[in-house]
Chimera marker file (.cmm) of the C-alpha trace (Angstrom):
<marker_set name="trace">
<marker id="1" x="114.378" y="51.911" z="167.889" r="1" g="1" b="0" radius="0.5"/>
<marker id="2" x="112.876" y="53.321" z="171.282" r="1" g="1" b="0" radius="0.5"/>
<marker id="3" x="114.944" y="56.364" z="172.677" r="1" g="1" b="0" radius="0.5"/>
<marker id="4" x="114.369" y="56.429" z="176.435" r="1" g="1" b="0" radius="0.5"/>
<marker id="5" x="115.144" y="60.015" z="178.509" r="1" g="1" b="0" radius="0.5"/>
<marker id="6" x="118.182" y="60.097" z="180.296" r="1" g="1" b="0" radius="0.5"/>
<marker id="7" x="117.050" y="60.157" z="184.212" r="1" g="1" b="0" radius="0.5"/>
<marker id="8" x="120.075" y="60.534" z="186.609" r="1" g="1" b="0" radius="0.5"/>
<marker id="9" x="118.508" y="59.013" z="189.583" r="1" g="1" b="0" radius="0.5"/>
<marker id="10" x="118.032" y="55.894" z="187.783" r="1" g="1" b="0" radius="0.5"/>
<marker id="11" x="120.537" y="52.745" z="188.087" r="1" g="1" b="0" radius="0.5"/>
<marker id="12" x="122.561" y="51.865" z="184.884" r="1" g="1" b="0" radius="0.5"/>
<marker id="13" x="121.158" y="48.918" z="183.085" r="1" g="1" b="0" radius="0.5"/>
<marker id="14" x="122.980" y="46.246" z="181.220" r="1" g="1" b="0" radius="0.5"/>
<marker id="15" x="122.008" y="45.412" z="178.115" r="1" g="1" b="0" radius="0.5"/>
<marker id="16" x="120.922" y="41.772" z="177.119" r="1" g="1" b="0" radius="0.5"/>
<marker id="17" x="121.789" y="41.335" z="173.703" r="1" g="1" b="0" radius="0.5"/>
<marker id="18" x="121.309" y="37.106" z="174.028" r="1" g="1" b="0" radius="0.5"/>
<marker id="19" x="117.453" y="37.040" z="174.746" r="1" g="1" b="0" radius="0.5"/>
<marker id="20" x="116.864" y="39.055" z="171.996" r="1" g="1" b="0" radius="0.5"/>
<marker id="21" x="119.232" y="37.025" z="169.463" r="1" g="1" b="0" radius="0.5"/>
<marker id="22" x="116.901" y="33.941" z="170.971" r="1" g="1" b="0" radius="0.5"/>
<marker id="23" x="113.943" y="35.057" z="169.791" r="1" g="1" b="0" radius="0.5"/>
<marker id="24" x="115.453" y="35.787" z="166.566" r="1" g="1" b="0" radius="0.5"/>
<marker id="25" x="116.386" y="32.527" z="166.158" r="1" g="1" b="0" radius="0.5"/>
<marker id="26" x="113.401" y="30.828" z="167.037" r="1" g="1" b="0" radius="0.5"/>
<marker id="27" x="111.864" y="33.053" z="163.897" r="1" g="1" b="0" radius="0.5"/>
<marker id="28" x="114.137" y="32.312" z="161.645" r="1" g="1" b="0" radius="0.5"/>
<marker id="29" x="113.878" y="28.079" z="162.670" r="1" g="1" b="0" radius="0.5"/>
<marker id="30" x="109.958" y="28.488" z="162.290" r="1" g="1" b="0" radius="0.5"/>
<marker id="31" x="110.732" y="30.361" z="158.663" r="1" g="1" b="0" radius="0.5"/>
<marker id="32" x="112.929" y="27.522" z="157.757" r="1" g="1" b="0" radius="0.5"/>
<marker id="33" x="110.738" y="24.887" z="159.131" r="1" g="1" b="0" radius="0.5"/>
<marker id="34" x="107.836" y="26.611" z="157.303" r="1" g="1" b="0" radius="0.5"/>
<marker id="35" x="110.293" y="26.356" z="153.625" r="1" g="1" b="0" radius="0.5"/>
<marker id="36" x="111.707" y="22.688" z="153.962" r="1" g="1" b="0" radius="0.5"/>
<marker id="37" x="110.074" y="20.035" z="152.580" r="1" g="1" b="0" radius="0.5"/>
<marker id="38" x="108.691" y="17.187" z="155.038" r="1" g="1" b="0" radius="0.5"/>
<marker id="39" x="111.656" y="14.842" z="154.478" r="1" g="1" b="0" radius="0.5"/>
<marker id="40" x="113.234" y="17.157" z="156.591" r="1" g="1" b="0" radius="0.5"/>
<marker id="41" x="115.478" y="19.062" z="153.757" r="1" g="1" b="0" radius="0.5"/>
<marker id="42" x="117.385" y="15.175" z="153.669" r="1" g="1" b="0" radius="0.5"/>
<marker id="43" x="116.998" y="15.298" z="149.579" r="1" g="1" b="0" radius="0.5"/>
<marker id="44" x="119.054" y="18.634" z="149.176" r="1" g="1" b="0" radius="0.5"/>
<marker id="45" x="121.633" y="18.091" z="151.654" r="1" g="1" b="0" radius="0.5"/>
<marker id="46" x="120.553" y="19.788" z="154.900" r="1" g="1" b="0" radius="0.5"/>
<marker id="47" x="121.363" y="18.553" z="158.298" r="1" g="1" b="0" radius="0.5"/>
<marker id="48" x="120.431" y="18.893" z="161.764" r="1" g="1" b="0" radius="0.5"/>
<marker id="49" x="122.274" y="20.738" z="164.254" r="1" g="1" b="0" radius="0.5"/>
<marker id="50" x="121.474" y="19.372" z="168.053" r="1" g="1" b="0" radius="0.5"/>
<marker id="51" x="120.623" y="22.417" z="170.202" r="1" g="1" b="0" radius="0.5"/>
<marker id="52" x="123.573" y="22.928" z="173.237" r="1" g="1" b="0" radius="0.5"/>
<marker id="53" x="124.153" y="24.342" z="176.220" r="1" g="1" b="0" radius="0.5"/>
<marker id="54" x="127.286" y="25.740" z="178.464" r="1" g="1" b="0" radius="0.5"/>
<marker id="55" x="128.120" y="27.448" z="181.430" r="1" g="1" b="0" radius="0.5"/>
<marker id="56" x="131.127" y="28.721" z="182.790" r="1" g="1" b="0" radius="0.5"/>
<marker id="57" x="132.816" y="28.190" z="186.121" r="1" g="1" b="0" radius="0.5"/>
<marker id="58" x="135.991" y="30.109" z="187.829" r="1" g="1" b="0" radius="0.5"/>
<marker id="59" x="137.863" y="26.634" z="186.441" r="1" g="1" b="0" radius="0.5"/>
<marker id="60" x="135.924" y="24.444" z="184.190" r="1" g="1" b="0" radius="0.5"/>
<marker id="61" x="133.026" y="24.780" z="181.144" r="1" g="1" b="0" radius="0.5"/>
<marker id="62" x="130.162" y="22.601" z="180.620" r="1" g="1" b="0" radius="0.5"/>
<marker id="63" x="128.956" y="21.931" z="177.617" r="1" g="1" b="0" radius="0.5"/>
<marker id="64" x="125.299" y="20.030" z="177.109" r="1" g="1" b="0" radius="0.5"/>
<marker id="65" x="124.382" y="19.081" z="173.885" r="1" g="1" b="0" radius="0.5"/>
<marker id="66" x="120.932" y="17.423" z="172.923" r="1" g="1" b="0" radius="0.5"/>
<marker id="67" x="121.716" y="14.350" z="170.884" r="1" g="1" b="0" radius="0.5"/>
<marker id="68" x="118.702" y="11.575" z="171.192" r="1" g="1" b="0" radius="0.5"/>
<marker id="69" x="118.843" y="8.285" z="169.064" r="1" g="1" b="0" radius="0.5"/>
<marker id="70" x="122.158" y="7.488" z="169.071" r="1" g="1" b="0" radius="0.5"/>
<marker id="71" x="124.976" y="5.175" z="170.695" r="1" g="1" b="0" radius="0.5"/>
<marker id="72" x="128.130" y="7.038" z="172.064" r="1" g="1" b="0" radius="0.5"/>
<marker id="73" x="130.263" y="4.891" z="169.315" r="1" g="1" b="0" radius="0.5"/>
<marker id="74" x="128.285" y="7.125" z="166.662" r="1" g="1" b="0" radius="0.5"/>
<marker id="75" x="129.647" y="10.085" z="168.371" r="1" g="1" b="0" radius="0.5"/>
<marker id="76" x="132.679" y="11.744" z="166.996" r="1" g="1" b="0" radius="0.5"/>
<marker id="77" x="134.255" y="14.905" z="169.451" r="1" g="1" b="0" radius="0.5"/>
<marker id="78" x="136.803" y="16.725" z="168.899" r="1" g="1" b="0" radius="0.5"/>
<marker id="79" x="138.091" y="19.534" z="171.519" r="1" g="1" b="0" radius="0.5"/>
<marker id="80" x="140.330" y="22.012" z="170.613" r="1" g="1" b="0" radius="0.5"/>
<marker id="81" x="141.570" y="25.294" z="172.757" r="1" g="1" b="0" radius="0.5"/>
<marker id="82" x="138.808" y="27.365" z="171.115" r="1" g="1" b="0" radius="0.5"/>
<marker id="83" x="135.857" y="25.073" z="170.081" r="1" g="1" b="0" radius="0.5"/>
<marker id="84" x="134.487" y="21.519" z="170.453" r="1" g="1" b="0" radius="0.5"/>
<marker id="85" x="133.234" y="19.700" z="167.382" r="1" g="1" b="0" radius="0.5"/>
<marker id="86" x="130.853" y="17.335" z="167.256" r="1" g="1" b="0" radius="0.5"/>
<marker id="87" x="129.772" y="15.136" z="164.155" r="1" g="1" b="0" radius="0.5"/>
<marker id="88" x="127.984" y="12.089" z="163.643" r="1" g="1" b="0" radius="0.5"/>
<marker id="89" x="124.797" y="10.659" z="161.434" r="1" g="1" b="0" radius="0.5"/>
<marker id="90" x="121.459" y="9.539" z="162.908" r="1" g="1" b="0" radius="0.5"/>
<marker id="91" x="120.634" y="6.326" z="160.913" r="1" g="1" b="0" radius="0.5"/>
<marker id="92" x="116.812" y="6.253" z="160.061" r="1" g="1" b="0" radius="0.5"/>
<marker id="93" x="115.604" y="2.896" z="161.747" r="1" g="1" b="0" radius="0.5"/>
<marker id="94" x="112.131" y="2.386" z="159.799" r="1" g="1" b="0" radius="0.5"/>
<marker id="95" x="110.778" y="1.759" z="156.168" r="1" g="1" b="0" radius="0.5"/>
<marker id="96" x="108.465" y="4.181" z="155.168" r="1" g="1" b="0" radius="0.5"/>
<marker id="97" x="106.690" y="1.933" z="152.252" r="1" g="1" b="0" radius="0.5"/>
<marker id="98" x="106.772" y="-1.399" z="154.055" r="1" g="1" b="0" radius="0.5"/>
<marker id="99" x="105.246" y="0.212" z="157.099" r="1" g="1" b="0" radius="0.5"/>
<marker id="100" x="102.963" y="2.618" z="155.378" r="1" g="1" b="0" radius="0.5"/>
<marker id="101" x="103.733" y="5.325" z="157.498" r="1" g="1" b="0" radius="0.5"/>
<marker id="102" x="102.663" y="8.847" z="156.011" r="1" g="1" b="0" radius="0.5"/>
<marker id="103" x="105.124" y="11.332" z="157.823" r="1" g="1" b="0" radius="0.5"/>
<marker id="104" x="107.773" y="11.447" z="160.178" r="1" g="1" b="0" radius="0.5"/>
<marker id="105" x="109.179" y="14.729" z="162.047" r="1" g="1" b="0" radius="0.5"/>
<marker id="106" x="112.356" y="12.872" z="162.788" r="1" g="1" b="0" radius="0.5"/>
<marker id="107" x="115.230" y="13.810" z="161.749" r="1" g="1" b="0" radius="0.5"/>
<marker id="108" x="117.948" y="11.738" z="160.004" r="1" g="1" b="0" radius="0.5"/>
<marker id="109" x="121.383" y="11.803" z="157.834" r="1" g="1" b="0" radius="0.5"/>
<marker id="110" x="125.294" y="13.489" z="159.113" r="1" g="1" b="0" radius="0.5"/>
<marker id="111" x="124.849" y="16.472" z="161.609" r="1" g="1" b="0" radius="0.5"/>
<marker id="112" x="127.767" y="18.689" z="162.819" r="1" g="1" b="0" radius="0.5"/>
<marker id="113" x="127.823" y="21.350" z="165.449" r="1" g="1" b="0" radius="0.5"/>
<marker id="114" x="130.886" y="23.450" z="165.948" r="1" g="1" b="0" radius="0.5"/>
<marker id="115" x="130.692" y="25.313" z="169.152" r="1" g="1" b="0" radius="0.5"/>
<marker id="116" x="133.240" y="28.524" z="170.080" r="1" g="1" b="0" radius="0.5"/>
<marker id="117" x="134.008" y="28.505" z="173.246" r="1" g="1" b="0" radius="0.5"/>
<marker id="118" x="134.108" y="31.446" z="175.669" r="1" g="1" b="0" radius="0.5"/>
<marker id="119" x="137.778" y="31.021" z="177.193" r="1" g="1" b="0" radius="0.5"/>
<marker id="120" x="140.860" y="28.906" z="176.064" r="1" g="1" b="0" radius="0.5"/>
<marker id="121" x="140.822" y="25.377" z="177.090" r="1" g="1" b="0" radius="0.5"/>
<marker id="122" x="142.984" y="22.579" z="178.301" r="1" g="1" b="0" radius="0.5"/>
<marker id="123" x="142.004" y="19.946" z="175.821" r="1" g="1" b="0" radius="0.5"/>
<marker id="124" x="144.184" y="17.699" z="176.905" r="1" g="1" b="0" radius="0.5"/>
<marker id="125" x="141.941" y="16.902" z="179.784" r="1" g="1" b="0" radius="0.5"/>
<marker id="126" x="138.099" y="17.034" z="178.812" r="1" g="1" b="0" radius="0.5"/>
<marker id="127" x="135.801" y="14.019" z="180.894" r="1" g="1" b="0" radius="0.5"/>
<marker id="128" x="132.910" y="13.393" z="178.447" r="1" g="1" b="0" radius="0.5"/>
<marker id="129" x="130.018" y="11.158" z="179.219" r="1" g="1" b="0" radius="0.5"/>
<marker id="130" x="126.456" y="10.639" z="176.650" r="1" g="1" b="0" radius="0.5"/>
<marker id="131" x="123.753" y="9.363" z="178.805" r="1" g="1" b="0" radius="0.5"/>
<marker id="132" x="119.951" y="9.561" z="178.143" r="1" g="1" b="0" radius="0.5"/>
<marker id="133" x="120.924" y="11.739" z="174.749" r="1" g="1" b="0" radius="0.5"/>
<marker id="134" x="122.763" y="14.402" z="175.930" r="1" g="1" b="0" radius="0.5"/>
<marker id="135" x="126.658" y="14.683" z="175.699" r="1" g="1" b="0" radius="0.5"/>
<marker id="136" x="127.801" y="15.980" z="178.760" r="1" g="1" b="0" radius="0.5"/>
<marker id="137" x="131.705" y="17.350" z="178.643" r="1" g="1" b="0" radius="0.5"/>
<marker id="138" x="133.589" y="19.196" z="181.448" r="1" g="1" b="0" radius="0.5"/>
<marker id="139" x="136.211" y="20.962" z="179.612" r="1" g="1" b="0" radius="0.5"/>
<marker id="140" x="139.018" y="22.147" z="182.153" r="1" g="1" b="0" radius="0.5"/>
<marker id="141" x="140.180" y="26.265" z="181.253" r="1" g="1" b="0" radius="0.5"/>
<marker id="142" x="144.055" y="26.897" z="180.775" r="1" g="1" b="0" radius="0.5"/>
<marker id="143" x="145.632" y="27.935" z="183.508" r="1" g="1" b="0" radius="0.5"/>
<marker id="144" x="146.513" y="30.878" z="181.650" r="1" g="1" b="0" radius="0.5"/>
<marker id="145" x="143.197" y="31.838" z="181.481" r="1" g="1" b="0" radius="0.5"/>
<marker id="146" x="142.601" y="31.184" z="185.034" r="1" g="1" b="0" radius="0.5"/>
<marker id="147" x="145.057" y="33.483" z="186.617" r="1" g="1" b="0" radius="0.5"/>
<marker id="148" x="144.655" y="36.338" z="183.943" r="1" g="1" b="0" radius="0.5"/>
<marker id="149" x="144.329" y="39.760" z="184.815" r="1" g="1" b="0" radius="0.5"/>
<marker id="150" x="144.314" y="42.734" z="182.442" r="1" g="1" b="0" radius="0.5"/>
<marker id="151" x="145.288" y="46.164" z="183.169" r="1" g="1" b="0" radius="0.5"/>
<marker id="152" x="143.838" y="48.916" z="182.121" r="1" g="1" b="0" radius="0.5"/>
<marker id="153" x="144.938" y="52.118" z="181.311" r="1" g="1" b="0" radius="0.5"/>
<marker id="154" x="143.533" y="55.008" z="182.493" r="1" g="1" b="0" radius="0.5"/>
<marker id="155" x="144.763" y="57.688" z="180.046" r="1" g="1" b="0" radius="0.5"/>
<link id1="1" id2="2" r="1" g="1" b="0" radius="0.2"/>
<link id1="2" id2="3" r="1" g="1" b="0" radius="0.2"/>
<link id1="3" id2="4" r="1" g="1" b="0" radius="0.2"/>
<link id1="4" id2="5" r="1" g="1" b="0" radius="0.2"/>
<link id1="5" id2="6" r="1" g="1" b="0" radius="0.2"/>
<link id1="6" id2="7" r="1" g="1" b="0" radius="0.2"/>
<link id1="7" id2="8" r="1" g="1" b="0" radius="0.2"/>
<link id1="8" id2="9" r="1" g="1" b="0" radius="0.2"/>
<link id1="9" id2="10" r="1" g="1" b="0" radius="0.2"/>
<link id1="10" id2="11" r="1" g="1" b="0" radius="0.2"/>
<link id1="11" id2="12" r="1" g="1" b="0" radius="0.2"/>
<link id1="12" id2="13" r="1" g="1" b="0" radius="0.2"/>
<link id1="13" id2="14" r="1" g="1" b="0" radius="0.2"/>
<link id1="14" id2="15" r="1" g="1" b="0" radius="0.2"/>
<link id1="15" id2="16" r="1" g="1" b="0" radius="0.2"/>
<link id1="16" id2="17" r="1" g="1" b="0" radius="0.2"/>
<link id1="17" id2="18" r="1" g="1" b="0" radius="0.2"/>
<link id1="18" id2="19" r="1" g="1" b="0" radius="0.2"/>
<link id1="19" id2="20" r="1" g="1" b="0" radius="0.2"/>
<link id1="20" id2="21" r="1" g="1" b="0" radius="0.2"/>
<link id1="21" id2="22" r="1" g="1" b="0" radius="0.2"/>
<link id1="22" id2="23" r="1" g="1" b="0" radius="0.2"/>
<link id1="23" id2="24" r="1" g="1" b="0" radius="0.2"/>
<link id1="24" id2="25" r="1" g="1" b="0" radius="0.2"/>
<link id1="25" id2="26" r="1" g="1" b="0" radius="0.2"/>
<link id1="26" id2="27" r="1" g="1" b="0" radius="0.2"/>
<link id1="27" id2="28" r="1" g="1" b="0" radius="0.2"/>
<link id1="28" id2="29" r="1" g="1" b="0" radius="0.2"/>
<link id1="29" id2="30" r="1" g="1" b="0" radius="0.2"/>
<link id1="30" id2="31" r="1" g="1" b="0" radius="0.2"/>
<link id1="31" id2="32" r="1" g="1" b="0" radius="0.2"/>
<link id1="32" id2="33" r="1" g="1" b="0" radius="0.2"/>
<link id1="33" id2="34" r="1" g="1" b="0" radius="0.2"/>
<link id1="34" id2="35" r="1" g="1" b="0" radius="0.2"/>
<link id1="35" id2="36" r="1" g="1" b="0" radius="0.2"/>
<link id1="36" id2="37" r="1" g="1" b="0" radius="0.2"/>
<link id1="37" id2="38" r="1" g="1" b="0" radius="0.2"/>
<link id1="38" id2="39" r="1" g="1" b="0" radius="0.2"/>
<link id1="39" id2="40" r="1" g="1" b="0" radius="0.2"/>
<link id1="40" id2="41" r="1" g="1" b="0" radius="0.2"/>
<link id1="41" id2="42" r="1" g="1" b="0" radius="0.2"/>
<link id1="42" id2="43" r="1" g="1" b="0" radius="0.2"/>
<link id1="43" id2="44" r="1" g="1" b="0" radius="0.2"/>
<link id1="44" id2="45" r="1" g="1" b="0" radius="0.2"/>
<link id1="45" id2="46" r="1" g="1" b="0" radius="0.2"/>
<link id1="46" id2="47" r="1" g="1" b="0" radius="0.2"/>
<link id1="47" id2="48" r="1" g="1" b="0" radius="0.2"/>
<link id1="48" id2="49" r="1" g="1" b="0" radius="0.2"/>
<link id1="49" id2="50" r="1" g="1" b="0" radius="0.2"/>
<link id1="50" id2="51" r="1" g="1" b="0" radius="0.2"/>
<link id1="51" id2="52" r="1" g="1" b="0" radius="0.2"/>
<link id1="52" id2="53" r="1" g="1" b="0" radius="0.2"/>
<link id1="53" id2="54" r="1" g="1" b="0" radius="0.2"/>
<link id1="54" id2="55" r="1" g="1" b="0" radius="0.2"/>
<link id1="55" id2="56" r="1" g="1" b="0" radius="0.2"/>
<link id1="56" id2="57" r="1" g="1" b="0" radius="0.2"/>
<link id1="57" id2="58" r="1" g="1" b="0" radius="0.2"/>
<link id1="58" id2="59" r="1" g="1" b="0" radius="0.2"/>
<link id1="59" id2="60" r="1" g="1" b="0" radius="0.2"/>
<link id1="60" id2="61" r="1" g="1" b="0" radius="0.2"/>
<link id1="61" id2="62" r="1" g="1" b="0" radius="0.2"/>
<link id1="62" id2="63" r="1" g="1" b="0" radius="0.2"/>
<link id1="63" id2="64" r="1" g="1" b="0" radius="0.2"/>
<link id1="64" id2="65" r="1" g="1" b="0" radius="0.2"/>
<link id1="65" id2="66" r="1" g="1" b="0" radius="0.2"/>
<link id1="66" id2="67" r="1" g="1" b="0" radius="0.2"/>
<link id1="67" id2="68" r="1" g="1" b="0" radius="0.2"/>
<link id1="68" id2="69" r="1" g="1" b="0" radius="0.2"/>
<link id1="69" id2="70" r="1" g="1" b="0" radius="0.2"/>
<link id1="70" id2="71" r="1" g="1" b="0" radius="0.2"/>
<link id1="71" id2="72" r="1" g="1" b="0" radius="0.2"/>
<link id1="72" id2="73" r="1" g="1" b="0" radius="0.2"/>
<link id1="73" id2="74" r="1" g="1" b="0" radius="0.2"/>
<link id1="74" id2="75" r="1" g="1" b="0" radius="0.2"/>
<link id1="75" id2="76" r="1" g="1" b="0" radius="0.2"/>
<link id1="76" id2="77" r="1" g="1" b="0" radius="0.2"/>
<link id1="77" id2="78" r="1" g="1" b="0" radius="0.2"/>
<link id1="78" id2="79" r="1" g="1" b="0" radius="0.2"/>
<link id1="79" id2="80" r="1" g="1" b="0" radius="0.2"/>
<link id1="80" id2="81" r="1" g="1" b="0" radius="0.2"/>
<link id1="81" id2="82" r="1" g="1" b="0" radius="0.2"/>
<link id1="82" id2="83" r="1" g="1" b="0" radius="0.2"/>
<link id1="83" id2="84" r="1" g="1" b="0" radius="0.2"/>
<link id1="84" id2="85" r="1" g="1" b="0" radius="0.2"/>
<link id1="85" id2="86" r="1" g="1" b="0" radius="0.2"/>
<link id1="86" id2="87" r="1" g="1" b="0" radius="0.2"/>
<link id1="87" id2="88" r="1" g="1" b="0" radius="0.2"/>
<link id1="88" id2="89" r="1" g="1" b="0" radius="0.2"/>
<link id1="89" id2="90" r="1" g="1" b="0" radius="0.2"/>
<link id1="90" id2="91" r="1" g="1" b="0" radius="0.2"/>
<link id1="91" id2="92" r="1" g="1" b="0" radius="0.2"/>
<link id1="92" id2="93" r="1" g="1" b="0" radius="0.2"/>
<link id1="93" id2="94" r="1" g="1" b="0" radius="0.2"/>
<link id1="94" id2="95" r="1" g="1" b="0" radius="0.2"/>
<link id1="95" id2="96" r="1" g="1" b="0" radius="0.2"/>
<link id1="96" id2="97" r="1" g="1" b="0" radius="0.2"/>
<link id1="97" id2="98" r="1" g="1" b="0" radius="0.2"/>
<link id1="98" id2="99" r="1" g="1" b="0" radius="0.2"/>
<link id1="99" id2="100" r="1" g="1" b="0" radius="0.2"/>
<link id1="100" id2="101" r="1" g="1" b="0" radius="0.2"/>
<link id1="101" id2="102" r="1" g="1" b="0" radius="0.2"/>
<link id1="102" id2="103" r="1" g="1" b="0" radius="0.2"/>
<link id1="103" id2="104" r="1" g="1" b="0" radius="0.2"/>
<link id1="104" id2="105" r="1" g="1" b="0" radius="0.2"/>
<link id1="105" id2="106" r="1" g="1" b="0" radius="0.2"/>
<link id1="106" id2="107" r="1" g="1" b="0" radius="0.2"/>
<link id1="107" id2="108" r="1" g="1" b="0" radius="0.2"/>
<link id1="108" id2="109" r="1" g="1" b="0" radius="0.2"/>
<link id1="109" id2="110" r="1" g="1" b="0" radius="0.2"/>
<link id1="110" id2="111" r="1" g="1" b="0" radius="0.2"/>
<link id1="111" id2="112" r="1" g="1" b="0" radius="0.2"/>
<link id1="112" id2="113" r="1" g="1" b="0" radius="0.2"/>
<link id1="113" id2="114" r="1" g="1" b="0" radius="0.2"/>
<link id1="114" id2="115" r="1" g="1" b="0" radius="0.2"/>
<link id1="115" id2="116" r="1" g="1" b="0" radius="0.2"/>
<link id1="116" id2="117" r="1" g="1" b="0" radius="0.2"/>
<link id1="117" id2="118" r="1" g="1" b="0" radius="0.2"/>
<link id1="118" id2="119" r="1" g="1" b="0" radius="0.2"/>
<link id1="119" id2="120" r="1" g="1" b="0" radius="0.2"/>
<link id1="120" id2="121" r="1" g="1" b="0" radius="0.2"/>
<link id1="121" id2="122" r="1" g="1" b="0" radius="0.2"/>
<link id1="122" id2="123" r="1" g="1" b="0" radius="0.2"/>
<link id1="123" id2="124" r="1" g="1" b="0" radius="0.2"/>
<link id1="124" id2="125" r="1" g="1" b="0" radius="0.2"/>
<link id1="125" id2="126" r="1" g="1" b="0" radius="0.2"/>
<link id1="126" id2="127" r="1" g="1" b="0" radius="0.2"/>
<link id1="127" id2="128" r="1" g="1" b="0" radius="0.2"/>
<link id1="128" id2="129" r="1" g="1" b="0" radius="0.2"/>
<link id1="129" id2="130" r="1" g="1" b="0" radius="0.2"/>
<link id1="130" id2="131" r="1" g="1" b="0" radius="0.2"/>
<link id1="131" id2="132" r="1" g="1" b="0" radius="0.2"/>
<link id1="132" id2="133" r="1" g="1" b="0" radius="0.2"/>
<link id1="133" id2="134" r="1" g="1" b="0" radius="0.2"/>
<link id1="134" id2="135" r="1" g="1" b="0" radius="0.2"/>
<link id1="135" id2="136" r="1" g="1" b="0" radius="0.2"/>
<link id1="136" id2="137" r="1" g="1" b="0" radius="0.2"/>
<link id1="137" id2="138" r="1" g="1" b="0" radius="0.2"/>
<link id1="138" id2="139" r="1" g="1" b="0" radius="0.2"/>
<link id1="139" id2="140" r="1" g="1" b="0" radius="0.2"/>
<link id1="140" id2="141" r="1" g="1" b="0" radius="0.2"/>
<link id1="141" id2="142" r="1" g="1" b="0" radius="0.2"/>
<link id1="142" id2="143" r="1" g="1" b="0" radius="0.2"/>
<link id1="143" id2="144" r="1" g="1" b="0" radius="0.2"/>
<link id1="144" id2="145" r="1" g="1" b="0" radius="0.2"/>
<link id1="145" id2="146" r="1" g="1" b="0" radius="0.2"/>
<link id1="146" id2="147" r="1" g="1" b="0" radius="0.2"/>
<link id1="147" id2="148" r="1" g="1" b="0" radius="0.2"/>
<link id1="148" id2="149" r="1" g="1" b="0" radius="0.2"/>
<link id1="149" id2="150" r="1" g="1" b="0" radius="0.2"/>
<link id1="150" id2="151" r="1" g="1" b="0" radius="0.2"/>
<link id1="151" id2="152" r="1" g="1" b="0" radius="0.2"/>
<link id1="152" id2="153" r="1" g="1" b="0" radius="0.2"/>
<link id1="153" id2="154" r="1" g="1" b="0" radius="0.2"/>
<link id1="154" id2="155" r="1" g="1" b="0" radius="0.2"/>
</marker_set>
């Protein structure tokens, strides 16, 4: 850890954490890409988990998530106030021994990606559309999260 001198003239600032947690991750998926075997880790149970995106309006989120290869009916979503689920297998289409084909980086069998989200939700009123591989949701905040204010004590 780097300690930097304190200099009064210069502005406060913030702090970051998420780009370096990004690069962390990206280690740690190269580590665990380097230890799988190249079925994918299919034989001992592992899955995939489709990478996702969301950003946050004064009323809404929306949610992105990265989901190639399969139909919306193979899509199973589930919203609650806290956290969207989504579930669903990616069939493998070809036959490795009929075809002779010597690898494949695809990746196939159940996934499942269970996603926090950053306020409380009205679930009762997500729009959802898949198109092109990516789910696409617009997932409405509470009203009681809308109007909130906190006060804060001074002492």
């Amino acid at each position: 850890m780097t300690l930097v001198r304190w200099n009064p003239l210069r502005e406060i600032e913030r702090w970051e954490p998420f780009p370096e947690m990004g690069i962390i991750r990206q280690q740690m998926d190269r580590l665990f890409e380097q230890l799988l075997p190249p079925d994918g880790g299919e034989k001992i149970g592992l899955t995939f988990i489709p990478p996702a995106e969301i950003a946050e309006t004064d009323s809404d989120l929306k949610l992105k998530v990265e989901i190639p290869g399969l139909d919306a009916k193979d899509l199973n979503v589930e919203v609650t106030p806290e956290s969207v689920s989504i579930s669903g297998e990616r069939k493998s289409e070809t036959t490795t021994e009929a075809e002779g084909m010597t690898r494949s980086e695809f990746r196939y069998g159940k996934f499942q990606r269970i996603i926090a989200l950053p306020a409380v939700v009205d679930n009762e009123k997500v729009v959802a559309e898949y198109k092109n591989g990516i789910l696409h949701l617009t997932i409405p905040k509470a009203e009681s999260e809308k109007h909130r204010a906190v006060k804060v004590s001074l002492g």
